[in-house]
C-alpha positions as CSV (number, residue, x, y, z in Angstrom):
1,X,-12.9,13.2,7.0
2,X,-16.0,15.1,5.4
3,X,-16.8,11.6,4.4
4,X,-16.4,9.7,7.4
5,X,-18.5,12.4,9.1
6,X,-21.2,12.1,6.3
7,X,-21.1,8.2,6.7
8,X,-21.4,8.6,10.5
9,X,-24.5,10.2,9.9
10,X,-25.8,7.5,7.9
11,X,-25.5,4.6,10.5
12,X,-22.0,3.4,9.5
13,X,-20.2,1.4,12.3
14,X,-17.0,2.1,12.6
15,X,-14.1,0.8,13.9
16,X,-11.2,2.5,14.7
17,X,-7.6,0.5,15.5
18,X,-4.9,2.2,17.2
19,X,-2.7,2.3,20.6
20,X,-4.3,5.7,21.7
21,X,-7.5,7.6,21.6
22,X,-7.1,10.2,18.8
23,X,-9.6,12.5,17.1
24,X,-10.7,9.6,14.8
25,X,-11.7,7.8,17.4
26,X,-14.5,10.4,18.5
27,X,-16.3,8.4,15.5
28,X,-16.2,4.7,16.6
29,X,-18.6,2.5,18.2
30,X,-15.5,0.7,18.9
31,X,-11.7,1.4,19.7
32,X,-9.3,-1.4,19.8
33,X,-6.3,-0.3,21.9
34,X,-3.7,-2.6,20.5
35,X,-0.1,-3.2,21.4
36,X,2.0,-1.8,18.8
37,X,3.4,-4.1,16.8
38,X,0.5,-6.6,16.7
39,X,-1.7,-5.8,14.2
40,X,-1.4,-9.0,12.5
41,X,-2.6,-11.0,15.0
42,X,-5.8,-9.2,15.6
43,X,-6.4,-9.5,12.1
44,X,-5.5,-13.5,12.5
45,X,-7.9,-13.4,15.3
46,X,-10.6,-11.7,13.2
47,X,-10.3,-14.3,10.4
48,X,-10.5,-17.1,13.0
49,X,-14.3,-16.0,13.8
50,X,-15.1,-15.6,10.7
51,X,-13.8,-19.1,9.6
52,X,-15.1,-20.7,12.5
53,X,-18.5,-19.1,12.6
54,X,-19.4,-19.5,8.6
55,X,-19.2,-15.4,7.7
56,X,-16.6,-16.5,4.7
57,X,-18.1,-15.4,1.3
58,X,-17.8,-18.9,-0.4
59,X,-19.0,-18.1,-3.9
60,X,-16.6,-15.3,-4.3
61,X,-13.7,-16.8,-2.7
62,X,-14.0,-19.7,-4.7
63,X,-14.7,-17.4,-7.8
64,X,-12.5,-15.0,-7.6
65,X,-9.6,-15.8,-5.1
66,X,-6.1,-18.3,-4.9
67,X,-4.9,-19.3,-2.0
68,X,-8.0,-20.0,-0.1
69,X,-7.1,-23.6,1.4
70,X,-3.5,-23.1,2.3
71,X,-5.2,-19.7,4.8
72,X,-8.4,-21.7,5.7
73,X,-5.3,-24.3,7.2
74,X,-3.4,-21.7,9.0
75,X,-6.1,-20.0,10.4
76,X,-7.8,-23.6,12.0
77,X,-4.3,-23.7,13.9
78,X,-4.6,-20.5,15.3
79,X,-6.1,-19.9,18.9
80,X,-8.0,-16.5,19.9
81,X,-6.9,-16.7,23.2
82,X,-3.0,-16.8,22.5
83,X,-4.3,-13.8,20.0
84,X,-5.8,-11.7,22.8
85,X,-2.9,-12.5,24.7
86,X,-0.3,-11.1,22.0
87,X,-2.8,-7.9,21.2
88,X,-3.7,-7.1,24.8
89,X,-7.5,-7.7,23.2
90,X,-10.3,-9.4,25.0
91,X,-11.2,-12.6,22.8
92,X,-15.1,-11.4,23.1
93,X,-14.2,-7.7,21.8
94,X,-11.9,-9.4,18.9
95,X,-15.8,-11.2,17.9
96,X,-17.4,-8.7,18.4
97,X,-15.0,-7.1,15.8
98,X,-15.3,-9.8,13.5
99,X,-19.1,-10.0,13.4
100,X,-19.6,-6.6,12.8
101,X,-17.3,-6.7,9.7
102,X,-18.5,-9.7,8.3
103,X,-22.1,-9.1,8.8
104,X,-22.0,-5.7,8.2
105,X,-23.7,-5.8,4.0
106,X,-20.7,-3.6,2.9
107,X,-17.1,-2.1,4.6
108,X,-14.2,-0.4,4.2
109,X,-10.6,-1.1,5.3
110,X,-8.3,2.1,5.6
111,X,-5.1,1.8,6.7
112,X,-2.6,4.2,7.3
113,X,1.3,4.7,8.8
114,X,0.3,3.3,12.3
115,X,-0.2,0.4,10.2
116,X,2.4,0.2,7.4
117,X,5.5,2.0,9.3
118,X,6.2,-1.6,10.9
119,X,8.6,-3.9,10.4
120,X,6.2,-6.2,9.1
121,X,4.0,-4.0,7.8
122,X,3.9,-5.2,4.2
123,X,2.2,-8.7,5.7
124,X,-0.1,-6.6,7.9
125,X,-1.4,-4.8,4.7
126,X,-1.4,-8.3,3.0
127,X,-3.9,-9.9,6.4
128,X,-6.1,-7.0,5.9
129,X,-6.3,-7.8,2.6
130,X,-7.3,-11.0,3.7
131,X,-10.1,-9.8,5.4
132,X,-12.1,-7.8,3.1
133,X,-11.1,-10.9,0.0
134,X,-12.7,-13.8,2.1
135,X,-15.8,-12.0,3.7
136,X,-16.4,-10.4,-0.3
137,X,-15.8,-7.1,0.3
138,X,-14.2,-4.9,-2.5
139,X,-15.1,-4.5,-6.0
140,X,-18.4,-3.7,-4.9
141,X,-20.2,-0.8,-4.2
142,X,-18.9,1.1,-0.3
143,X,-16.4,-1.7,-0.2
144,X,-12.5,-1.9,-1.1
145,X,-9.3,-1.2,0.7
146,X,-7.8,2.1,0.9
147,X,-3.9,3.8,2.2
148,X,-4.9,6.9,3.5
149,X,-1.6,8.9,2.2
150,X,0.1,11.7,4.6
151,X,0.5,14.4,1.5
152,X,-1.7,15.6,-0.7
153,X,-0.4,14.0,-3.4
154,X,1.1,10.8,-1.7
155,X,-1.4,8.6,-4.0
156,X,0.1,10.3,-7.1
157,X,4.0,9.6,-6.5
158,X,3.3,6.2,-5.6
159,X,2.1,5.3,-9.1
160,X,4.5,7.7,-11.4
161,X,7.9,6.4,-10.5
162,X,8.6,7.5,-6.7
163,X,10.6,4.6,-5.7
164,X,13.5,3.2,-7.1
165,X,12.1,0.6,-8.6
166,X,9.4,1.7,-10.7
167,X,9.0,3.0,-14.2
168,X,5.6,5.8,-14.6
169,X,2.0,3.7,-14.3
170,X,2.8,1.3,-12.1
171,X,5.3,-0.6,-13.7
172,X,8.4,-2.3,-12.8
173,X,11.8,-1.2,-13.6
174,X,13.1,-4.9,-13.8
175,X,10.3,-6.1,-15.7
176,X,11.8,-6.2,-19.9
177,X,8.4,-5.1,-21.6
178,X,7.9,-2.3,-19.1
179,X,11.7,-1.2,-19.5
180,X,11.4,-1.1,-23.2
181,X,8.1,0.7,-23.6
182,X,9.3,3.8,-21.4
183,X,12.9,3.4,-23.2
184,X,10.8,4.0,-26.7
185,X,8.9,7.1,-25.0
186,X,12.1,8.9,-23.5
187,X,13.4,8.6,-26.6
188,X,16.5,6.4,-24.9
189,X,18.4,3.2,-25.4
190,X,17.1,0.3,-22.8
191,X,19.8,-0.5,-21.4
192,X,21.1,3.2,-20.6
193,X,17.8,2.6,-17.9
194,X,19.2,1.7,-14.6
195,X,18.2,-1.3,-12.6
196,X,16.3,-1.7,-9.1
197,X,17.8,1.1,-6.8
198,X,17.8,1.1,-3.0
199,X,15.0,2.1,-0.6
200,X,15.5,5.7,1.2
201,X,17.6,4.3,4.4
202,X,19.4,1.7,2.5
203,X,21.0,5.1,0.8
204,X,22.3,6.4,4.4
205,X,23.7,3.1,5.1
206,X,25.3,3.3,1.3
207,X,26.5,7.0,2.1
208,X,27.7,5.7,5.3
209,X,29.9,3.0,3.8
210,X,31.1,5.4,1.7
211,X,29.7,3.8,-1.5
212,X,27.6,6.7,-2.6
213,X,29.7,10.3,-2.8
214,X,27.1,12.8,-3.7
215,X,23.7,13.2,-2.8
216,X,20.6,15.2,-4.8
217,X,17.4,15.7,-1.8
218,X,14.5,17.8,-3.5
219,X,11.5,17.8,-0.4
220,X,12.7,16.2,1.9
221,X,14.3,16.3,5.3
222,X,15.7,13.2,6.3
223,X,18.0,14.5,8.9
224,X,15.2,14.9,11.1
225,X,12.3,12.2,8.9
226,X,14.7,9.0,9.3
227,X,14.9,6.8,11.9
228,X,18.2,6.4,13.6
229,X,18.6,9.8,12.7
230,X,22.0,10.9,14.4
231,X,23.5,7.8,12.5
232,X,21.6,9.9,9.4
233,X,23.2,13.2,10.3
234,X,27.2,11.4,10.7
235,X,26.3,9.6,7.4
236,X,25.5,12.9,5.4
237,X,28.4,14.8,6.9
238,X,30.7,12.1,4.8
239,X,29.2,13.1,1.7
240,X,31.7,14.6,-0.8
241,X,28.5,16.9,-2.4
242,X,25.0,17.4,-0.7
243,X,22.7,19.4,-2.2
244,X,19.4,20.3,-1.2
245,X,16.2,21.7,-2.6
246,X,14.0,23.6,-0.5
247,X,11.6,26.1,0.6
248,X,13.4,26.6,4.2
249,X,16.7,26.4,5.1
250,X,15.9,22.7,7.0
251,X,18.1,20.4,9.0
252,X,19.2,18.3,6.7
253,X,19.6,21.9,4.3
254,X,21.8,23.3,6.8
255,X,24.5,20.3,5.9
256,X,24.3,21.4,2.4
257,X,27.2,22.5,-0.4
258,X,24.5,24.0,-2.0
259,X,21.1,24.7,-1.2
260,X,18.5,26.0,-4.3
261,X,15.7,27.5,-3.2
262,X,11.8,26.4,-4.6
263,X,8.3,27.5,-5.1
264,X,5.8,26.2,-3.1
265,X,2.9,24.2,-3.7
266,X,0.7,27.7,-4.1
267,X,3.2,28.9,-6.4
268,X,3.2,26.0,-8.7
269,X,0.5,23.8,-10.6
270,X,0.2,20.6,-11.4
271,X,-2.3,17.5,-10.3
272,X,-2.7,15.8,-7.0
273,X,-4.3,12.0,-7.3
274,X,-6.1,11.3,-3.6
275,X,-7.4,7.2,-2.4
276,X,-10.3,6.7,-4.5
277,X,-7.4,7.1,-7.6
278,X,-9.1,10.6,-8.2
279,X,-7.3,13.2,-10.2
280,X,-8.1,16.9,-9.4
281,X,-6.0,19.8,-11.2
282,X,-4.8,22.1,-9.1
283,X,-3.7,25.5,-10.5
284,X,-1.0,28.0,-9.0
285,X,-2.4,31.0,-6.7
286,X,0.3,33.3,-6.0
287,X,3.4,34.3,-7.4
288,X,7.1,32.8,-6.6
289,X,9.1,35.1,-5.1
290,X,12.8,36.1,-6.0
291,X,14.6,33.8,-7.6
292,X,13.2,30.9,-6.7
293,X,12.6,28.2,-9.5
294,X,9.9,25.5,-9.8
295,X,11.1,21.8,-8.6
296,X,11.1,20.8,-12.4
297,X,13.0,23.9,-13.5
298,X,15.4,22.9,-11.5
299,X,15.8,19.3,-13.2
300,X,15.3,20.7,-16.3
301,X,18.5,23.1,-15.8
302,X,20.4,20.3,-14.0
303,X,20.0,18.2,-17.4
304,X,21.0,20.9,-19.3
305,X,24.3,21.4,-18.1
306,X,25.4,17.5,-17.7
307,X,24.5,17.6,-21.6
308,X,20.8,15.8,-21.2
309,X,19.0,19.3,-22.1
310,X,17.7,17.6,-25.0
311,X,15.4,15.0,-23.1
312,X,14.1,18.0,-20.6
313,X,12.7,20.6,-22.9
314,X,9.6,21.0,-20.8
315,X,8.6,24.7,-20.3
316,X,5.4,23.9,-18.6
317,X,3.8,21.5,-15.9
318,X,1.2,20.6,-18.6
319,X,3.9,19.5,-21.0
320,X,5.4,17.1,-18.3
321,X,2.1,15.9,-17.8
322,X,1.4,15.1,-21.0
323,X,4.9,13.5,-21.2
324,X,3.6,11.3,-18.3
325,X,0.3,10.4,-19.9
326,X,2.1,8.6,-22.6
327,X,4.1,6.9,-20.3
328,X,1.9,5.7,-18.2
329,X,-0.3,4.7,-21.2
330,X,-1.3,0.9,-21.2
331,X,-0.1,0.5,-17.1
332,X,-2.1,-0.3,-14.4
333,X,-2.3,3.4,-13.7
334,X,-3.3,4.8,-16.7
335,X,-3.5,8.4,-17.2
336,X,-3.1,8.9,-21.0
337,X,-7.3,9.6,-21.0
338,X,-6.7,12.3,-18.7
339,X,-5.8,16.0,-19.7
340,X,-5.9,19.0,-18.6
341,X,-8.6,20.1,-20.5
342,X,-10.7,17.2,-19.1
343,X,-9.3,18.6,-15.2
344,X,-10.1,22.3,-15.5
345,X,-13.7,21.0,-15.6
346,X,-13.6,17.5,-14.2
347,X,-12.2,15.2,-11.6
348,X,-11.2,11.9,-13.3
349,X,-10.0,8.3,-12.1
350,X,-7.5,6.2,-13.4
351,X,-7.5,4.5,-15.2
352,X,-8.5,6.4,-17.9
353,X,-6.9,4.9,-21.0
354,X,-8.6,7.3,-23.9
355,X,-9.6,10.9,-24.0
356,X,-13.1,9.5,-24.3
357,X,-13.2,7.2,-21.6
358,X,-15.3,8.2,-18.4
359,X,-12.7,6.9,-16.2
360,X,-12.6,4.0,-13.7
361,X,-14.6,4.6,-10.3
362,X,-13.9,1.3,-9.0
363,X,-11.6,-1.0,-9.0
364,X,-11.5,-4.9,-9.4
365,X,-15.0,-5.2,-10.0
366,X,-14.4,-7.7,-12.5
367,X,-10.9,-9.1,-12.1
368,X,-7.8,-8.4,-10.1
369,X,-4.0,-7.2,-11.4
370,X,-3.0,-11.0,-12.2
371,X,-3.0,-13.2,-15.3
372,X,-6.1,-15.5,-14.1
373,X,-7.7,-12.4,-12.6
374,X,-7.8,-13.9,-9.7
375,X,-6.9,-11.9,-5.8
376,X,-4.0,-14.4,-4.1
377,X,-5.1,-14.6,-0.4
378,X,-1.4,-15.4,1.5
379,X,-0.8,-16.8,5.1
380,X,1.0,-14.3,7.4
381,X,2.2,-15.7,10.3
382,X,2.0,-14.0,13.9
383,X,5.7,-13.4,14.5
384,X,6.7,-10.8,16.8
385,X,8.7,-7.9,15.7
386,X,12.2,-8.1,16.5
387,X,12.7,-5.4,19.0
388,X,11.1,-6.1,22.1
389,X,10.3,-4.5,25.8
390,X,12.9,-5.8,27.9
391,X,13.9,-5.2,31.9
392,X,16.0,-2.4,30.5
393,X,14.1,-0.9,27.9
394,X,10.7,-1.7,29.1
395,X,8.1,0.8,27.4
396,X,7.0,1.1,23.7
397,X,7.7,4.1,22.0
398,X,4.9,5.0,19.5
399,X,5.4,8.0,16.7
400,X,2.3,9.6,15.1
401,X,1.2,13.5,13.9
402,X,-0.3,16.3,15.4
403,X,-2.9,18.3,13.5
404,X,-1.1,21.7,13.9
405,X,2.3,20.3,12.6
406,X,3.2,18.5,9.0
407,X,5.9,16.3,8.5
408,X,9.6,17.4,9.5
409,X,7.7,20.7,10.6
410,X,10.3,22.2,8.1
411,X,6.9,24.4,7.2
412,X,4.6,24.7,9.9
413,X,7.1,25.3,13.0
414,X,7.6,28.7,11.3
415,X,4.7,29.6,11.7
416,X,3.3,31.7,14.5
417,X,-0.2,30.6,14.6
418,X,0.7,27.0,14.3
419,X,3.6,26.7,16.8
420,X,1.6,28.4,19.4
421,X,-0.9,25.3,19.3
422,X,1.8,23.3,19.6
423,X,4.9,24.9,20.9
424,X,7.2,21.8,21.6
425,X,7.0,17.9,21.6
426,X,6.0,16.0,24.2
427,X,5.5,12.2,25.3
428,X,1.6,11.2,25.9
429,X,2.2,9.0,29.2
430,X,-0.4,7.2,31.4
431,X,-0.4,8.2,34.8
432,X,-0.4,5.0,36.1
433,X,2.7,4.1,34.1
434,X,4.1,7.6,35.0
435,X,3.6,7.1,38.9
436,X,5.7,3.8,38.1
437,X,8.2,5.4,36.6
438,X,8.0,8.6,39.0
439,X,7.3,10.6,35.7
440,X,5.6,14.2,37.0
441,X,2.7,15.7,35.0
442,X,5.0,18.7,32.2
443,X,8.0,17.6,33.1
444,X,11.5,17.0,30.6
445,X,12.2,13.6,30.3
446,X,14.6,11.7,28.6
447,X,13.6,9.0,26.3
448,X,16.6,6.3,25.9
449,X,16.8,3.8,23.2
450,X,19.8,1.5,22.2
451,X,20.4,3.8,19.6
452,X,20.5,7.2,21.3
453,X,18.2,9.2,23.1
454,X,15.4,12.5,22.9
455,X,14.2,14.9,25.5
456,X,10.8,15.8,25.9
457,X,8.3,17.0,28.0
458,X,6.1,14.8,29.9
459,X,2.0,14.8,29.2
460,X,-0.4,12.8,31.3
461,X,-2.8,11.1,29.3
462,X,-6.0,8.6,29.9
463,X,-6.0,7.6,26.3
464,X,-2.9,6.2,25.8
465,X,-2.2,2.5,27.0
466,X,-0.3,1.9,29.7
467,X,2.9,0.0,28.1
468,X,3.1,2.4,25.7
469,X,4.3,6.0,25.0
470,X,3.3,8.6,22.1
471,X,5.3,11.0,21.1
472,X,5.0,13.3,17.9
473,X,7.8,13.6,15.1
474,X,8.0,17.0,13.9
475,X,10.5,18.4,15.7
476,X,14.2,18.9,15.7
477,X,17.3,18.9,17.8
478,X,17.0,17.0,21.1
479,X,13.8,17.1,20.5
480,X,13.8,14.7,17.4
481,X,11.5,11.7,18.6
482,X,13.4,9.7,15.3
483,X,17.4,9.4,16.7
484,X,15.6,6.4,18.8
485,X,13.4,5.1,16.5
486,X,14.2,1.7,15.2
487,X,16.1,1.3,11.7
488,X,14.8,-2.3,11.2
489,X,13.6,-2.4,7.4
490,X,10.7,-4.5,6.7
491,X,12.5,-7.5,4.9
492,X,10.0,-6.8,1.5
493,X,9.3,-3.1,0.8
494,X,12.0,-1.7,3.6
495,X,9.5,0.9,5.4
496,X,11.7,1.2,8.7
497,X,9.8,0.3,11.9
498,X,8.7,3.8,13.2
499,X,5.4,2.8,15.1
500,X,7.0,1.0,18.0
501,X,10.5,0.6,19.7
502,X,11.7,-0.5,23.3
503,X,12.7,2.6,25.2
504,X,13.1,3.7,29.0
505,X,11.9,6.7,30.5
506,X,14.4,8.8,32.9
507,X,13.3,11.6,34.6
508,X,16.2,14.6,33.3
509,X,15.6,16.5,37.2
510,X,15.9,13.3,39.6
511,X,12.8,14.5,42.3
512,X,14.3,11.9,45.1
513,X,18.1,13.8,44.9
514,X,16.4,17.3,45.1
């Protein structure tokens, strides 16, 4: 934020995309209220003014891009009007949009969950790429594309191995070269590496079917974090061994056979990697408490006694980080330049692929992640998402953050000065839709889905739209904002849909009976 402030101040226009009228939007010159859900036709819409009105950067798609004709086709069939139509955006504001971006002589795209927590939010990311590849914009000095992670160190995971199919720096856990190189580093046969895994959800519906039997959860607190998430709570009752590892004793925690307790993130050092692919060291400040062990003690001990001590005799976060250096060494993200030495008196990006390198402040100035070098441009169709508004279920439910609360609120609910800013959830409701609904101003509703329901108490807002709902995700109980959410997996990296469902709103005291 200290750098959207700064560039405020220096004449940037921004634009700001979302259903409701957050904090962030104090900063635009323009908010685009969107439907939920529709993202990538406003994004269609925007490429349709630039291609009609000349603003493509020729020289560079034709330079440094594939896939330019086969878009320049879809996009001539498109019409802004039926665009407007799906986003609930004028056709003038969607130009006026477009020629600021295209015009403007540099720009930024940031996207974040509101975006990518769709059921097709894999091809919205993919049209926003789009849009900064054909008007030029990234490699270049104050352009680029950026994720705008919800953790500190949400950048960092992503490239080490977080998912179940990658191997450290980037690479694939399918791909043979990959799978040998990290083989040779761990010191293990290639074949004893296991194959693509499952995405978070999948694993419920695995634990559910009975097919998994045991379940290891280190920071997490998907009991109340998952969509669908009574079908979450049956699913990890069936588990013959849950065992969680925490600071709290969470929801999910409370299910456990065995809960270990952890250090916190003040108790423990290691490095955080933020957007820019900036690496900053981070050192403990305070003491663990008790008994409590460090999250890689814990593996570390776990291997010992199932007889893999041998592969885990780490007895610091440096050593770890050296291990992962290596590992990632010759990847896409490449840390092996970067030591701790280097980060107790400099922030470094990757990649950084020797001790003497400076470090790579920009990406894709020259060439993009393929063979040729070359960005692939793809045509993303505007297809609705599956779920929705119907005569039953006729108002979309949107999920975001509040800035007292983080996450599950596993941390922040226990705090005093924090839950007094924000005592309880609530749904953000328009008064116009709440006189339709005969919703009073602070009163409990209930919020009904197909796949269960939540109660919570009603909050007239101006800056919300009015086919559309807000509600906030950190809390528990029948409170829990995710047992309605929908569990529809986008079909190519299986983020569930958490940004919009079709719900009804029924008032829990009927005002006409009493």
């Amino acid at each position: 934020m200290p750098y959207f402030h700064q560039a405020k101040k220096n004449g940037t226009f921004f634009i700001v995309i979302d259903p409701r009228e957050t904090a962030t939007c104090g900063l635009a010159d323009l908010h685009i209220k969107i439907k939920p859900g529709t993202d990538v036709a406003f994004v269609n819409g925007m490429l349709k003014v630039i291609f009609a009105e000349g603003y493509v950067d020729e020289q560079f798609v034709k330079e440094r891009t594939e896939g330019y004709d086969e878009l320049k086709k879809h996009i001539e069939q498109i019409q802004l009007d039926e665009m407007a139509e799906m986003t609930g955006i004028a056709p003038e504001v969607i130009q006026f949009a477009a020629r600021q971006y295209a015009t403007a002589p540099t720009g930024m795209i940031f996207t974040a969950r509101g975006v990518e927590q769709q059921t097709n939010g894999y091809m919205t990311v993919r049209n926003f790429l789009n849009l900064a590849l054909v008007t030029g914009k990234i490699g270049k000095i104050g352009c680029g594309c950026g994720a705008i992670t919800g953790q500190g160190n949400g950048q960092g995971g992503r490239e080490h191995g977080q998912k179940a199919d990658q191997l450290p720096g980037y690479r694939s856990i399918e791909n043979p070269e990959h799978r040998k190189y990290i083989a040779s580093v761990w010191g293990v046969p290639e074949e004893e590496l296991p194959r693509k895994g499952v995405s978070a959800y999948e694993m419920i519906q695995k634990i559910d079917e009975g097919e998994i039997k045991g379940l290891f959860v280190m920071g997490s607190n998907p009991v109340v974090s998952s969509p669908n998430a009574r079908f979450v709570k049956r699913a990890l009752k069936k588990l013959q061994c849950l065992v969680v590892v925490d600071l709290f004793l969470s929801e999910t925690a409370e299910l456990a056979d065995l809960v270990l307790p952890t250090s916190s993130y003040l108790e423990d050092e290691g490095t955080m990697t933020n957007l820019e692919g900036r690496v900053t060291w981070r050192p403990a400040s305070r003491k663990r408490p008790g008994e409590a062990k460090h999250d890689w003690e814990i593996l570390c001990e776990i291997a010992r006694v199932l007889g893999k001590g041998d592969y885990f005799r780490f007895s610091s976060a440096e050593e770890i980080f050296h291990e992962l250096r290596v590992a990632s060494r010759g990847g896409l993200a490449d840390y092996y330049g970067i030591t701790y030495e280097r980060l107790r008196n400099e922030r470094v990006y990757w990649p950084c692929p020797s001790p003497d390198h400076p470090g790579t402040a920009r990406l894709f100035e020259q060439s993009f992640a393929y063979p040729d070098g070359k960005a692939r441009l793809a045509v993303v169709d505007n297809e609705y998402q599956k779920e929705q508004t119907t005569e039953q279920y006729p108002i979309y439910v949107t999920t975001g953050r509040v800035l007292s609360h983080y996450l599950s609120g596993t941390q922040t609910r226990r705090s005093p000065a924090l839950a007094s800013r924000q005592i309880e959830a609530f749904m953000e409701i328009h008064p116009n839709t709440a006189k339709k609904y005969k919703i009073e101003n602070n009163a409990l509703v209930k919020l009904e889905t197909k796949r269960g329901y939540a109660i919570v108490r009603s909050k007239y807002s101006y800056k919300i739209r009015e086919d559309t709902v807000f509600v906030p995700f950190h809390w528990s109980g029948f409170q829990n904002i995710n047992q309605i959410t929908d569990d529809e997996l986008d079909p190519y990296c299986k983020m569930p849909g958490f940004k919009r469902c079709a719900a009804r709103i029924i008032p829990v005291v009927d005002l006409e009976r009493n």
